[in-house]
DOSE-190957 format. One record per residue (C-alpha): x, y, z; residue number from 1; residue in one letter. Coordinates in nm, 2 decimals, padded with zeros to 4 digits, m for minus. Layout:
// residues N
PT     px     py     pz resi resn
PT      X      Y      Z  NUM    A
...
END
This chain:
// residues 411
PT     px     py     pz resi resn
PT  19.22  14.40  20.41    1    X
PT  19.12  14.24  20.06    2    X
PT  19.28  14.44  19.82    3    X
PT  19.32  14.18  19.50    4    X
PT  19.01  14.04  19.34    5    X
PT  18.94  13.67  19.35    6    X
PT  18.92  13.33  19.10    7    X
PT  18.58  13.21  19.04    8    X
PT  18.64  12.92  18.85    9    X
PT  18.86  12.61  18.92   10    X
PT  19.03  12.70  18.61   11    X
PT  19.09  13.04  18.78   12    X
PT  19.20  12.91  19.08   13    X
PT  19.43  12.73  18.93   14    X
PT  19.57  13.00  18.68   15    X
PT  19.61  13.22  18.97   16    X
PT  19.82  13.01  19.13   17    X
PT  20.01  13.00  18.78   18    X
PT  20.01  13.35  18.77   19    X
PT  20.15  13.43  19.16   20    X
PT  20.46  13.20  19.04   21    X
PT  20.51  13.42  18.78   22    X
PT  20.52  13.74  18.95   23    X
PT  20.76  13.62  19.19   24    X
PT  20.96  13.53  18.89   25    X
PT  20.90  13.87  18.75   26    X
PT  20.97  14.10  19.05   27    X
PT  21.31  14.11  19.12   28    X
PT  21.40  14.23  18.73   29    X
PT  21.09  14.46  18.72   30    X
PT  21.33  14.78  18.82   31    X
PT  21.56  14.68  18.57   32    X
PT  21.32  14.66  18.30   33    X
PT  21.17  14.99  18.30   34    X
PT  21.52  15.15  18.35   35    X
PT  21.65  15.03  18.06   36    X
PT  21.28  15.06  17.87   37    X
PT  21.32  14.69  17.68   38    X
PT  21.08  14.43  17.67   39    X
PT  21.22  14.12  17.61   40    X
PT  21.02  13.88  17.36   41    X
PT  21.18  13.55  17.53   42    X
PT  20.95  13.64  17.82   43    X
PT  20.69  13.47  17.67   44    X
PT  20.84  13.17  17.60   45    X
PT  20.88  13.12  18.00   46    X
PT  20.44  13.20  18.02   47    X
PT  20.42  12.95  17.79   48    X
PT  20.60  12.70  17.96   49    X
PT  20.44  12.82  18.30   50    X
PT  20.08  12.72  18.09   51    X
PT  19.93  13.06  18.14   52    X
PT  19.99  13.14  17.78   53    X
PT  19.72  12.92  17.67   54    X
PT  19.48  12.96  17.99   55    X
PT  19.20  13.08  17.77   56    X
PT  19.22  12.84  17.50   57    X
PT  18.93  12.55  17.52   58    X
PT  19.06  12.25  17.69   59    X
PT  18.92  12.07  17.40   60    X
PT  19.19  12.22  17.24   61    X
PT  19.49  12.18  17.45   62    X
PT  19.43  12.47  17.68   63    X
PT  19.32  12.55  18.04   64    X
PT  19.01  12.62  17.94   65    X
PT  18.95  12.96  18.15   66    X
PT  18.64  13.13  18.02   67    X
PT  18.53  13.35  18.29   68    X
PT  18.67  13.73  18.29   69    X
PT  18.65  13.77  18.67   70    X
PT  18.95  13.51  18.64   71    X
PT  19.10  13.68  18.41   72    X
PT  19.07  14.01  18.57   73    X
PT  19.21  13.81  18.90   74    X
PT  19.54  13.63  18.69   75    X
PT  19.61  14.02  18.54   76    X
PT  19.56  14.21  18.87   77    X
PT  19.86  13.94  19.03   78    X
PT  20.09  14.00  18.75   79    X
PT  20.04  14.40  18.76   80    X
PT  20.12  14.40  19.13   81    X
PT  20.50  14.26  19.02   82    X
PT  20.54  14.46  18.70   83    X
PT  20.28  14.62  18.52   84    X
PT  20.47  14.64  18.18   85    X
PT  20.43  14.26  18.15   86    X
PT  20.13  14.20  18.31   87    X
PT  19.96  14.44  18.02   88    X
PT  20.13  14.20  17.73   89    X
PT  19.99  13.88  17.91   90    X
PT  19.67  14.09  17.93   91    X
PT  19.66  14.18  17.57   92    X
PT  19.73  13.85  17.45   93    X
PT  19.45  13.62  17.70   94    X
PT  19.21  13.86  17.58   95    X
PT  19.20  13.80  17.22   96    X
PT  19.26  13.45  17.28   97    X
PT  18.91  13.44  17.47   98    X
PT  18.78  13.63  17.20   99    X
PT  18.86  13.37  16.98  100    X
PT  18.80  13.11  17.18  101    X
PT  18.38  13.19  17.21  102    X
PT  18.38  13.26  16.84  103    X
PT  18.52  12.92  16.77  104    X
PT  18.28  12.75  17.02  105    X
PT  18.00  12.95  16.82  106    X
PT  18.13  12.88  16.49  107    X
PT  18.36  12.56  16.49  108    X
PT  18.65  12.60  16.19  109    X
PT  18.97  12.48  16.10  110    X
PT  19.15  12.82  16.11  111    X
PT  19.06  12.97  16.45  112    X
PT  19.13  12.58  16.62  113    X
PT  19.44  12.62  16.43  114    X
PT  19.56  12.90  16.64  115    X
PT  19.43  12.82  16.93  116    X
PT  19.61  12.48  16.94  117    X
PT  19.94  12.63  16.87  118    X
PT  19.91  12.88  17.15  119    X
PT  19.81  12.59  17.40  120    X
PT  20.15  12.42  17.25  121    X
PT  20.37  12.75  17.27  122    X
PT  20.43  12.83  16.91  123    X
PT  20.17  13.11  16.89  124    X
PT  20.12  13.47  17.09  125    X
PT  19.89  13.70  16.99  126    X
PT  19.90  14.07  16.98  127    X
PT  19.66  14.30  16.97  128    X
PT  19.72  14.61  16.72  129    X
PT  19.40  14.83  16.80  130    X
PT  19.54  15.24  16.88  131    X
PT  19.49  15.47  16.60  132    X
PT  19.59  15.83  16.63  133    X
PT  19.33  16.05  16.65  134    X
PT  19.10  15.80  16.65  135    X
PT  18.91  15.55  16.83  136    X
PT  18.84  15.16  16.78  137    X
PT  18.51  15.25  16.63  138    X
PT  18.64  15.47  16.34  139    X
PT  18.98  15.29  16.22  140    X
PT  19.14  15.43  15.99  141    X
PT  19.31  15.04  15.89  142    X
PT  19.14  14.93  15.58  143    X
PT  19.06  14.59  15.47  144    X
PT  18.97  14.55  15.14  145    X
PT  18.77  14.24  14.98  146    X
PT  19.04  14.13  14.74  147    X
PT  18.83  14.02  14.36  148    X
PT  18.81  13.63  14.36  149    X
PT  18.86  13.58  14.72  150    X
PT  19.12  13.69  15.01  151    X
PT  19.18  13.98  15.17  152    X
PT  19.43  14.34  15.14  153    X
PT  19.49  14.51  15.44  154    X
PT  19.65  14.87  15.52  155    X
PT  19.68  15.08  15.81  156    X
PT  19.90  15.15  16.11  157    X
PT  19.85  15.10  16.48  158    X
PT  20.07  15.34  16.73  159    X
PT  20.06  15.09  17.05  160    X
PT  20.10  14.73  17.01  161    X
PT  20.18  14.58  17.33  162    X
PT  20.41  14.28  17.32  163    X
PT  20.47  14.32  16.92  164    X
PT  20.84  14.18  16.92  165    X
PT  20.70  13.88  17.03  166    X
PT  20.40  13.84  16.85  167    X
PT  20.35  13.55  16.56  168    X
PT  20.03  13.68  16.51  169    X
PT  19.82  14.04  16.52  170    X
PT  19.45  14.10  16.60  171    X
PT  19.41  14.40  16.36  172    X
PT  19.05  14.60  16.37  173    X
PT  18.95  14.71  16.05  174    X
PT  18.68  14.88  15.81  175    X
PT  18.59  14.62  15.53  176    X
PT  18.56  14.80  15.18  177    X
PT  18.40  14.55  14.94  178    X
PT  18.29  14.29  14.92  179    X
PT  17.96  14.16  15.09  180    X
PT  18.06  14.30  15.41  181    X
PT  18.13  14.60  15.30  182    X
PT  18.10  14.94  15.54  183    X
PT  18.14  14.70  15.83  184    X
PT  18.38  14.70  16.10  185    X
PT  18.66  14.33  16.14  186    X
PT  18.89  14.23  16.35  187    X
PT  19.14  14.04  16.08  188    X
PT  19.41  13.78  16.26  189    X
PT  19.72  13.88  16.04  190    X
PT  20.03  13.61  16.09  191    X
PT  20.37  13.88  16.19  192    X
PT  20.58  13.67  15.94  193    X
PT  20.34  13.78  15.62  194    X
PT  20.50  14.00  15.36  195    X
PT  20.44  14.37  15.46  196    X
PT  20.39  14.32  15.79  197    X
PT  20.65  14.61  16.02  198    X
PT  20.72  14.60  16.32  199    X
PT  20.86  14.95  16.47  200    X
PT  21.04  14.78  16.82  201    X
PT  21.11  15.18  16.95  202    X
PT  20.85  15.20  17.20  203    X
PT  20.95  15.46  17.47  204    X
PT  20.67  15.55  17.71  205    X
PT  20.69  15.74  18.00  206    X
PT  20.52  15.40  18.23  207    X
PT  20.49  15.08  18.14  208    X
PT  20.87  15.09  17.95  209    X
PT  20.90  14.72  17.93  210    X
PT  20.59  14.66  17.76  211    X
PT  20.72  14.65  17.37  212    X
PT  20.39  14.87  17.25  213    X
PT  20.57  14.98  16.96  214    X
PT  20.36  15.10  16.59  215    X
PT  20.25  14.77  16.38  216    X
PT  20.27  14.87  16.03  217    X
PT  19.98  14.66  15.77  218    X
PT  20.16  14.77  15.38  219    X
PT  19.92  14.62  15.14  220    X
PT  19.96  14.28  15.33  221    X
PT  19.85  14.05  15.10  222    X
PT  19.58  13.78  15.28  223    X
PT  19.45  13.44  15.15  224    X
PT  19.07  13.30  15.16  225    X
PT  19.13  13.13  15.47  226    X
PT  19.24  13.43  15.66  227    X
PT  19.07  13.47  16.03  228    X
PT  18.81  13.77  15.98  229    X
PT  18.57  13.86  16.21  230    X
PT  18.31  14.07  16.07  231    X
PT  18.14  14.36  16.30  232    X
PT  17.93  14.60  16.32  233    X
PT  17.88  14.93  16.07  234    X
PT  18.12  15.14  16.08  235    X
PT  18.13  15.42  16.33  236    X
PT  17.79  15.24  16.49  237    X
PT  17.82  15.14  16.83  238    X
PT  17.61  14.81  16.81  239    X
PT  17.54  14.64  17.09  240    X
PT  17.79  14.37  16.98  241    X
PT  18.08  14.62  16.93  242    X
PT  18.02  14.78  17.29  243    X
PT  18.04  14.47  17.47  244    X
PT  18.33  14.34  17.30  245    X
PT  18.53  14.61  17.37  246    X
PT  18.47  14.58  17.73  247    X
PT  18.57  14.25  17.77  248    X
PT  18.89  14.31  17.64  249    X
PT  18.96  14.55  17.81  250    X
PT  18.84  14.46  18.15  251    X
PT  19.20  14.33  18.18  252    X
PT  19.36  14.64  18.14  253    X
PT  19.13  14.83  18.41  254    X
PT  19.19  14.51  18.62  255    X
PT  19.57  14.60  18.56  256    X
PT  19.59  14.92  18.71  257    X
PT  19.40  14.82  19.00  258    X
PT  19.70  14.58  19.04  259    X
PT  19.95  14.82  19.02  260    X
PT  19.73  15.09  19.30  261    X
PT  19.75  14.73  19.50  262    X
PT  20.15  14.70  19.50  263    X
PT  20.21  15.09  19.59  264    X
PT  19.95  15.01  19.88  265    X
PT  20.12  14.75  20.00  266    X
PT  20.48  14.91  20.03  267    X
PT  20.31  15.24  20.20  268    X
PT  20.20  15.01  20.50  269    X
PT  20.52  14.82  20.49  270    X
PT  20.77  15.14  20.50  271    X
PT  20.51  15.28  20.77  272    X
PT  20.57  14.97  21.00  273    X
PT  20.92  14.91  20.93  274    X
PT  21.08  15.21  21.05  275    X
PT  21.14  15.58  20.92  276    X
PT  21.10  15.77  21.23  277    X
PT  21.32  15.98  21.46  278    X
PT  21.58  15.69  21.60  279    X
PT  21.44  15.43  21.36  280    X
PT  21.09  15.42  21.51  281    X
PT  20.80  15.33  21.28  282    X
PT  20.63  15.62  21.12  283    X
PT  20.26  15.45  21.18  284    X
PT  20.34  15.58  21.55  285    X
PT  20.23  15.91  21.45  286    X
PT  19.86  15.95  21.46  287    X
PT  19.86  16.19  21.11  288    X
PT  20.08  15.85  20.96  289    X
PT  19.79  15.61  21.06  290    X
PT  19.52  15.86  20.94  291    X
PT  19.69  15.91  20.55  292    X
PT  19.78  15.50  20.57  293    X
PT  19.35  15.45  20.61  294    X
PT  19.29  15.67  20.37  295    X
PT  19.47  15.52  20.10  296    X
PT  19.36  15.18  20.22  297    X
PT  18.98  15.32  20.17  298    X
PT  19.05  15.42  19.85  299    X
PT  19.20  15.08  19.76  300    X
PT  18.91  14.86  19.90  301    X
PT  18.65  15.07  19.69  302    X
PT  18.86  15.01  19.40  303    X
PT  18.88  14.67  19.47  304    X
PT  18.49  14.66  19.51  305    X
PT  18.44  14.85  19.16  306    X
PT  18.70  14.57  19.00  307    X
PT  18.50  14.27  19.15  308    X
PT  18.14  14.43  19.03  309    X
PT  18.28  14.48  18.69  310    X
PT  18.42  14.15  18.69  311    X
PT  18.04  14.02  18.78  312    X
PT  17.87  14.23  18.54  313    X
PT  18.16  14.15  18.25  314    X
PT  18.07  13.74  18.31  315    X
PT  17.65  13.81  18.29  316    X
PT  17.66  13.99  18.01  317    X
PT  17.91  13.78  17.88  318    X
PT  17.72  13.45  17.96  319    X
PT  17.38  13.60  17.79  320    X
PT  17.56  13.66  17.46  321    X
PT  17.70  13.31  17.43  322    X
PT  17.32  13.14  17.53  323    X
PT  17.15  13.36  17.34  324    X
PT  17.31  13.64  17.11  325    X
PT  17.00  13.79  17.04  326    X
PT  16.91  13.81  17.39  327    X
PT  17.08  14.18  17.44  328    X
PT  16.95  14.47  17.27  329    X
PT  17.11  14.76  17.16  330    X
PT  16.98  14.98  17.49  331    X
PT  17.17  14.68  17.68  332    X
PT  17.51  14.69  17.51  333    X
PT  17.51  15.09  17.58  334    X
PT  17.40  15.05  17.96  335    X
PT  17.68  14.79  17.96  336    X
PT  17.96  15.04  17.81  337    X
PT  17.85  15.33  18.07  338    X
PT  17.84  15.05  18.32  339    X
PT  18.23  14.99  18.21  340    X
PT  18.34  15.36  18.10  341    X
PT  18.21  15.41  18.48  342    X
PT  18.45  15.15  18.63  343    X
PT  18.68  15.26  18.41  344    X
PT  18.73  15.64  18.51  345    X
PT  18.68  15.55  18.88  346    X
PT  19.00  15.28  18.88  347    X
PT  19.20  15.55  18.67  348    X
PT  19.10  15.81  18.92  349    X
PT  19.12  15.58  19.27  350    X
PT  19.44  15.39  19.14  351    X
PT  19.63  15.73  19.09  352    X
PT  19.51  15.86  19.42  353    X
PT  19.64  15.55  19.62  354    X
PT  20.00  15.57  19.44  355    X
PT  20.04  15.96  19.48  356    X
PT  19.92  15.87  19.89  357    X
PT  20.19  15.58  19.91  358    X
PT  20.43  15.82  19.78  359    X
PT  20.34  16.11  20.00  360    X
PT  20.38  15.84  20.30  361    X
PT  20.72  15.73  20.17  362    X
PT  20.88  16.11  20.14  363    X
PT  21.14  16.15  19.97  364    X
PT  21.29  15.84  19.89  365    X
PT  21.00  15.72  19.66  366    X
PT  21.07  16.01  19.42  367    X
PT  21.37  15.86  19.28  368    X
PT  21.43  15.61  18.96  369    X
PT  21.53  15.31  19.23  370    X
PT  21.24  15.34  19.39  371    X
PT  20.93  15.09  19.27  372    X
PT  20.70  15.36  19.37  373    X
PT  20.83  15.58  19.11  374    X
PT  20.75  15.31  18.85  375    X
PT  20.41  15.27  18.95  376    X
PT  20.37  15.65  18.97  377    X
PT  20.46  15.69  18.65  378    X
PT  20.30  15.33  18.45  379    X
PT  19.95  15.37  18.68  380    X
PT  19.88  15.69  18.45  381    X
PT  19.84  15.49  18.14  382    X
PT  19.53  15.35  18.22  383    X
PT  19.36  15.74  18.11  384    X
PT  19.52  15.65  17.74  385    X
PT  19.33  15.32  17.70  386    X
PT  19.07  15.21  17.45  387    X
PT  18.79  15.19  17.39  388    X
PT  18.73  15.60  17.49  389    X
PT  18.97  15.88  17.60  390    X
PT  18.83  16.03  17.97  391    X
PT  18.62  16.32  17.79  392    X
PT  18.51  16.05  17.59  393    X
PT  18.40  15.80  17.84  394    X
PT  18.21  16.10  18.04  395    X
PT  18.04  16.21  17.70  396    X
PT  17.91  15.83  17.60  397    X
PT  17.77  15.77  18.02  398    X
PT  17.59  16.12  18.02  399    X
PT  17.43  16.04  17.69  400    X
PT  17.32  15.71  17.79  401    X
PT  17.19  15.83  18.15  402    X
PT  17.02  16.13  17.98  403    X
PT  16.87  15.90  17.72  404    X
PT  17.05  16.04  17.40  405    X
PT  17.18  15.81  17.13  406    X
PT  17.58  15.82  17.19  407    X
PT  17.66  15.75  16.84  408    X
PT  17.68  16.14  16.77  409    X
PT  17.93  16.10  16.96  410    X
PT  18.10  16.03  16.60  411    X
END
């Protein structure tokens, strides 16, 4: 059965391949990693020479010019299935890329080609410093104020910054105060090396231990003119831009956990063929084995369904905003969200079910620190904790849009 989505693009293809490389690469060390709960930042120096680092950078630019997020989705899912920890700072560093990369395609300028060319030459990574506590992406509490005579002040902290000890430069969202976009929401591209900028390197999660999502601290960081800001919409609004921004970065992540319900899948059949029984025969001779082994494998291939129709629905909406940005109205970007808040819950829900079945099927021996299913047990629940809403807040925003009620009171 088909339990990984698929490339769509001959960029994607390619990048896959890429991406399968790295995973082997990455497997063998991936118990080690979360036992000792380090991320290493020279990681990234090996995707950057493996060319995945700039995959989404325009190939006018020097990168592979990927641009479709069913490919994305497809390069992520592959990496989670080795280790989820890394596969989620790849993830968090294509996706702004792309970001940046259709803003810069929209809006030619020095600074954003800038970047972009250095990540295709590997001396740039972005990370993106989003998480808030007690907060949500549409309500920051990180403030960016218009500075008198040009450039920019920013201050604010962000708990979870996946990959920060590598990171040479930080996707910060903001609120603008000042200024003539004042009262609006910005994501502000902050170089790591700036005066003010802190890096807190003590991430200890309970999954996804080698991911380095330690707190990004922004103290007064000073800014110039030419500082990369990306104005938004108001603050606290959800415009239709907003919304589907936020979903296509973090289609990846859902994409992610999908991988890692894909790897715990894959080791339930194996151990079930392999042996386990009484005198070392295999445990899919029992018919109650066979039964719990389709089950899970259900589970996965509707999972797998819900991460290919996102994948779809991610790419058409994102192909009518780059045609025609006025194209989607604001009753679109909210079906959109619900559409993605759906896939979202479901993959949380389905991905947790088909690790907790694997390690039913493997008994004892997967409950144990050595065991891989243990690590996916434990980093497959950090999907729930992912922006852009909390569970209760995903289920709030789809029954307000089914039930035709504006969401933003949501706020």
């Amino acid at each position: 059965m088909r339990l990984r989505p698929e490339p769509v693009s001959p960029a994607g293809v390619h990048l896959c391949h890429v991406a399968d490389a790295l995973a082997a690469s990455w497997e063998p060390g991936a118990a080690q990693r979360d036992r000792t709960g380090r991320f290493d930042p020279a990681v990234v120096l090996d995707i950057h020479l493996a060319g995945l680092a700039g995959g989404t950078v325009p190939v006018e630019l020097g990168g592979g010019g990927l641009d479709q997020l069913a490919d994305l989705m497809a390069i992520i899912h592959r990496l989670a299935e080795a280790d989820g920890s890394l596969a989620l700072v790849v993830q968090m560093h294509l996706s702004g890329i792309w970001s940046l990369a259709r803003a810069w395609r929209a809006e030619p300028d020095p600074e954003r080609a800038d970047l972009l060319a250095s990540v295709a030459a590997g001396s740039a990574w972005l990370c993106a410093a989003v998480t808030e506590a007690g907060t949500n992406f549409f309500h920051p509490r990180t403030v960016l104020r218009a500075r008198v005579g040009g450039g920019w002040q920013l201050h604010g902290t962000k708990i979870f910054a996946t990959g920060s000890p590598a990171a040479t430069h930080f996707s910060a969202n903001s609120r603008i105060e000042g200024g003539r976009f004042d009262g609006r929401l910005a994501q502000v591209v902050v170089p790591a090396d700036t005066a003010g900028v802190r890096v807190e390197d003590t991430w200890d999660g309970l999954g996804m231990r080698a991911s380095g999502s330690g707190a990004v601290h922004f103290d007064s960081v000073d800014l110039g003119p030419s500082t990369i800001v990306q104005p938004g919409g108001r603050y606290g609004q959800f415009s239709s831009g907003a919304l589907c921004g936020r979903a296509f970065g973090n289609v990846g992540n859902v994409s992610a956990m999908a991988g890692l319900a894909s790897a715990a899948a894959s080791l339930a059949r194996t151990r079930v063929a392999t042996g386990g029984g009484p005198g070392g025969t295999p445990l899919a001779q029992r018919a109650t084995v066979r039964q719990a082994l389709a089950g899970l494998h259900t589970d996965a291939y509707a999972l797998n369904a819900v991460i290919g129709h996102l994948g779809r629905r991610a790419d058409e909406v994102a192909g009518a905003l780059r045609d025609n940005p006025a194209s989607l109205s604001e009753a679109a970007g909210r079906e959109f969200m619900a559409e993605f808040q759906a896939a979202k819950l479901n993959v949380n829900r389905l991905a947790a079910a088909i690790v907790d079945a694997a390690l039913a099927l493997a008994g004892g021996s997967g409950y144990t620190s050595a065991d891989p299913l243990g690590r996916l047990a434990r980093d497959v629940r950090a999907g729930v904790f992912m922006q852009p809403f909390s569970p209760h807040e995903g289920l709030g925003f789809i029954g307000s849009v089914v039930a035709g009620v504006d969401p933003d009171v949501l706020a």
